[in-house]
C-alpha positions in Angstrom: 51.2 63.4 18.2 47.6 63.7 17.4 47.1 63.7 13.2 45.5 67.1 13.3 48.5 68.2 15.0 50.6 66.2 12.5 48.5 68.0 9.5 48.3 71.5 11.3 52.5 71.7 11.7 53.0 70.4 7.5 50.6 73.1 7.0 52.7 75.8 9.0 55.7 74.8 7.5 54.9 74.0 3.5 51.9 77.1 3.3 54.3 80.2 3.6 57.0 78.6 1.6 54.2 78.6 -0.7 52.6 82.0 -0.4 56.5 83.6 -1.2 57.2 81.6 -4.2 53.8 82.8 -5.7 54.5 86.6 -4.2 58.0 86.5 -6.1 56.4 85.9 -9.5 54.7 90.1 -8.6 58.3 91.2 -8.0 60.4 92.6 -10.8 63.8 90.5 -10.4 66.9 91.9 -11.6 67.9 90.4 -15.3 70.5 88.2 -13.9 67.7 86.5 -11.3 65.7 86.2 -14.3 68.6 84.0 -16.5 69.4 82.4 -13.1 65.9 81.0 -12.8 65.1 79.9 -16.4 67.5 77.0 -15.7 65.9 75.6 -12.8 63.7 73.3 -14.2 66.7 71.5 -16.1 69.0 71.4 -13.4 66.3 69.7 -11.7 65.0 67.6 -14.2 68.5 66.3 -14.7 69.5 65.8 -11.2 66.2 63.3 -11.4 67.3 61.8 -14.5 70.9 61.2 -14.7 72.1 59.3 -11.1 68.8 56.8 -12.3 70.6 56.5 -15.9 73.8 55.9 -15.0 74.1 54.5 -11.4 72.3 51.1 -13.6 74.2 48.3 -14.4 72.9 48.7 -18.0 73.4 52.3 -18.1 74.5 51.7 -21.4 70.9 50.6 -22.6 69.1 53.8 -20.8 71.6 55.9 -22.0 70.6 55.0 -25.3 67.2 55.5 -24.5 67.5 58.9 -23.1 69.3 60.3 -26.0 66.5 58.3 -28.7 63.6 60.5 -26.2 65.5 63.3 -25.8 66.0 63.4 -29.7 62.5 62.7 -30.6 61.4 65.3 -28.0 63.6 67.8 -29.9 62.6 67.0 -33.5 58.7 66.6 -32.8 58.7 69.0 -29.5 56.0 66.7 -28.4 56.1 65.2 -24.8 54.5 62.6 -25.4 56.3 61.1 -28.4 59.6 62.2 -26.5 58.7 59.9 -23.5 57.4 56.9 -25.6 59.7 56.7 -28.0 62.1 56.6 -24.8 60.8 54.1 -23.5 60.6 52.2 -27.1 64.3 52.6 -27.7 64.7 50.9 -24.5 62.9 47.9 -24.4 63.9 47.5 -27.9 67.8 47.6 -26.8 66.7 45.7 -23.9 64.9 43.1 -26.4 68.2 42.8 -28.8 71.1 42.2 -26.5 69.4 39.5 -24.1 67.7 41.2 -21.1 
């Protein structure tokens, strides 16, 4: 198959999956559609997040890390300080027991 081809088919297939999301966000959803989809994002995030976390043989150490971020993120409800002092907490668990 010819990349053109390739390229026209993705298009087909990814461009009116697009076009709906965007035409849903002109729709008035029930409230229970509404509720439904403000917890997408987390579901998703933490589908991401947690197998990584905890399918680690030092799960213990990122575990530590992802409750240091996530309480930083809370406190300062800054991204970025949420993410580095993440990562801080880590290598700085990862520094003190050995690794």
């Amino acid at each position: 198959m010819s990349v053109l081809a390739t390229l026209l088919l993705m298009w087909a297939v990814t461009y009116p999956a697009r076009l709906l999301g965007l035409g849903l966000g002109r729709l008035s959803l029930p409230p229970f559609w509404l509720n439904f989809l403000r917890f997408v994002p987390v579901s998703v995030f933490a589908a991401l997040i947690v197998p990584d976390v905890l399918g680690s043989p030092e799960w213990p150490l990122r575990l530590f890390a992802c409750v240091a971020g996530g309480l930083l993120l809370w406190r300062t409800r800054g991204l970025a300080a949420g993410i580095l002092g993440g990562f801080a907490a880590y290598w700085l668990a990862r520094a003190l027991s050995g690794g």
